[in-house]
N, C-alpha and C positions, 0 to 999 in steps of 0.2 A: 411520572413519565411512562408512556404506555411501552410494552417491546418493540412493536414498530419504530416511535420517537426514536428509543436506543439504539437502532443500529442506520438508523436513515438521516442523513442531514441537508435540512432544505437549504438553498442560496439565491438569492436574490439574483431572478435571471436580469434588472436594468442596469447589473453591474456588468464591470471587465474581471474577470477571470483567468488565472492563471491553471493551467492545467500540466504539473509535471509527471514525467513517466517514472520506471521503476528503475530506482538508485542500484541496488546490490551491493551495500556497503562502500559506494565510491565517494567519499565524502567530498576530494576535494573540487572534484566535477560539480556535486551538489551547491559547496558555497561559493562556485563561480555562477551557477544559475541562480542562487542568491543576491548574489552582487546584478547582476545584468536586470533584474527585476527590479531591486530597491533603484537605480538611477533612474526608472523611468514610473516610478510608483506612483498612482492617483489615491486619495480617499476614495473611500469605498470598494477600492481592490480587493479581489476574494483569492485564495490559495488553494489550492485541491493538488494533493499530495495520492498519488494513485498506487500507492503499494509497493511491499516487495523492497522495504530498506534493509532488514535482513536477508543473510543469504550469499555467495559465492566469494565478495569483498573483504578485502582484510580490516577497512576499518569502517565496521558494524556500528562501537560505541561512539565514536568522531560524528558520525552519520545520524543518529539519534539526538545529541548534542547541537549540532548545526541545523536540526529541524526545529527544536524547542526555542533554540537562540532567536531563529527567523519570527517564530512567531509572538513570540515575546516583543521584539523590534516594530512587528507587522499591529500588534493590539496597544504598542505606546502610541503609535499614530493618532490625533485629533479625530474622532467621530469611527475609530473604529468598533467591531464588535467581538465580542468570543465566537460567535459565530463563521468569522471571516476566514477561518484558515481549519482546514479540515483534513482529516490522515485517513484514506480510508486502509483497510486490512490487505493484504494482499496474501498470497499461497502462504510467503514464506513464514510471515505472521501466523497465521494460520495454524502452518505446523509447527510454530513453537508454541501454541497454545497446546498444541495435542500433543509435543513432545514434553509438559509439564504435568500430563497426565496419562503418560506412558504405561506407567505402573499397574493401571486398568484395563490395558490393551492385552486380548487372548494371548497371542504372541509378538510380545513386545519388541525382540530381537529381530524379528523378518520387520516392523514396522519400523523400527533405526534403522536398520539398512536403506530401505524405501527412504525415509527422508535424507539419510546422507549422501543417495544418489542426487536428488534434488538441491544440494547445496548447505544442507543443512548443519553439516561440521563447523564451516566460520562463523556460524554463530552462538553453536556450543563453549569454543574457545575463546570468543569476543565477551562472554561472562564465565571465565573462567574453569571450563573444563576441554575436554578431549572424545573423542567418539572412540576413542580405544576405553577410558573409564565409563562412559554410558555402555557401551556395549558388556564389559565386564558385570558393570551393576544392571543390566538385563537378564545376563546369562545367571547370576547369583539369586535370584527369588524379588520374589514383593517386596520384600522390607528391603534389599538394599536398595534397589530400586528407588522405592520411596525416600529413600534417604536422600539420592542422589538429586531427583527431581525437587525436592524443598531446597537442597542446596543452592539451586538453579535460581528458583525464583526467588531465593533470598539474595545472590548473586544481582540480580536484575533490577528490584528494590535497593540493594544498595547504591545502583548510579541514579544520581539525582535526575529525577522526573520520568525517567525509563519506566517505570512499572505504570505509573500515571496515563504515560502515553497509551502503551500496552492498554490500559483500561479505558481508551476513551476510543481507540478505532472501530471506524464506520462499514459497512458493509457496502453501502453506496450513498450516494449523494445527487440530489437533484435540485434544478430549478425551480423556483414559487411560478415561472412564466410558464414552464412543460417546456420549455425547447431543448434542453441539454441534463440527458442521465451518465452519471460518470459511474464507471464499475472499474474494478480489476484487472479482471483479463476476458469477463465474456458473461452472457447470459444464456438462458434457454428462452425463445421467442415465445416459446410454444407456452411460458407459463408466467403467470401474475408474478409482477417485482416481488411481493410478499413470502412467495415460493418459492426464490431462486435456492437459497440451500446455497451446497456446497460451488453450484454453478458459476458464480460471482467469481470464485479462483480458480474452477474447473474446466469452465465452460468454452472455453476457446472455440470449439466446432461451431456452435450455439452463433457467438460474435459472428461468424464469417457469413452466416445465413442470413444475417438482416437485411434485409431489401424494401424495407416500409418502415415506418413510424411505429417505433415501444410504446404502446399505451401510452400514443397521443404525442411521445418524445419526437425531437424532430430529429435528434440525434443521438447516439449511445457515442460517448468519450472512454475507453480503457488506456492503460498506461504499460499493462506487460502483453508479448506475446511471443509464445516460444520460439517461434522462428526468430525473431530481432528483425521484424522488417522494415525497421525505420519511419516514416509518417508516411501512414497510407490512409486514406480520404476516400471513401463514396458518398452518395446524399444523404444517406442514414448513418452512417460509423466515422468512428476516427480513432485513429489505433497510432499511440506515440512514442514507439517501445526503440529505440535507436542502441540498443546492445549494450547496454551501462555495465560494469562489472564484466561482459565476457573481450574490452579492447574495443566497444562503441561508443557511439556519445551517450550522455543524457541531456535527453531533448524536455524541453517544455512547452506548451503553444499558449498564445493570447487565443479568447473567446470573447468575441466582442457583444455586447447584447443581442440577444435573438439566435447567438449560435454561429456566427458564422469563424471561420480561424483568422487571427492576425497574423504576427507576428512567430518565428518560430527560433527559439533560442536552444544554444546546442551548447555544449561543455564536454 
């Protein structure tokens, strides 16, 4: 599998599509968007999972659990694929990728603060630690450091399929037809999907500027956006972030072949 393949997952644009926004450890929101999916589910239904299940929510591990479950459910289905149900990475992902490698960071202590601004304590305690013990084991040198951060990922390995997941999120995902790229929270127009980088979880400014077609996309789909502005729609974008984890819904929308929105389910 080339790097590309790794972090991009194609989907069959003649399908319907499910596109949900970002959980923030709400599970039980999640497994009502679960439910309202599975009553009306066709073969061939695809899932795209847009980021951002860690992070702000109390219950992180419930939330990880209920996504493996679904698609577990979603791949016993008659003629489904591994392919039909895709997680892409989102910030918050992201920065527990880089709070597992903290240890490397010049100053590692201004960098935990940074991510515990962002939300990033509930998920430190969701495998078992504290931002007062990360902080401590900052403040003490490399080696405790290191200690702590293996503890972490051995933490995260230990719940069933959690590390697994962790290893298989997508950076983006698009359609085999071109009509619909699903990202995070935004891109930069100005540069090739191949280059986005950090943009894909950065990029918010990037998103709001689209006003044409992404290399040939007819539409960019993301799932966070910092403001929480609920489903906002122009010809090129769609932005389905309804405030999950801060007292809003989580929203999901149907894509019906070719791109256009169906149905829009809230929880």
């Amino acid at each position: 599998m080339s790097p590309e393949q790794s972090i991009f997952q194609t989907l069959r644009g003649d399908a319907r599509i499910w596109a949900i926004g970002a959980v923030h450890g709400a599970a039980d929101r999640l497994s009502s968007i679960h439910r309202q999916i599975s009553r009306q589910y066709r073969t061939g239904d695809q899932i795209v999972y847009l980021g951002n299940y860690f992070g702000h929510g109390r219950d992180i591990r419930p939330t990880i659990d209920a996504m493996l479950l679904f698609r577990r459910a979603v791949l016993a289905e008659p003629g489904a694929d591994c392919g039909d149900v895709v997680f892409l990475r989102g910030a918050q992902e992201e920065m527990w990728q880089k709070l597992l490698q903290l240890q490397f960071a010049s100053r590692p202590a201004e960098v935990l603060r940074w991510m515990a601004d962002q939300g990033i304590g509930a998920t430190i305690e969701a495998y078992g630690s504290t931002l007062e013990e990360a902080m401590l084991s900052a403040r003490d040198g490399t080696l405790s450091l290191t200690r702590w951060t293996n503890q972490m990922r051995q933490n995260l390995r230990a719940c069933d399929g959690h590390g697994s997941l962790m290893s298989a999120l997508r950076h983006a995902a698009f359609t085999d037809s071109g009509s619909l790229l699903f990202v995070h929270a935004g891109l930069d127009p100005a540069r090739p999907l191949a280059a986005q980088s950090d943009s894909f979880w950065w990029g918010a400014s990037g998103f709001s500027a689209i006003d044409a077609p992404y290399e040939g996309y007819r539409r960019v789909v993301r799932g966070f956006d910092r403001r929480r502005g609920g489903l906002m729609e122009t010809p090129h974008t769609l932005s389905i972030d309804g405030g999950c984890g801060f007292g809003g819904d989580l929203l999901a929308v149907e894509l019906i072949p070719g791109g256009a929105t169906g149905q829009v389910l809230r929880a």
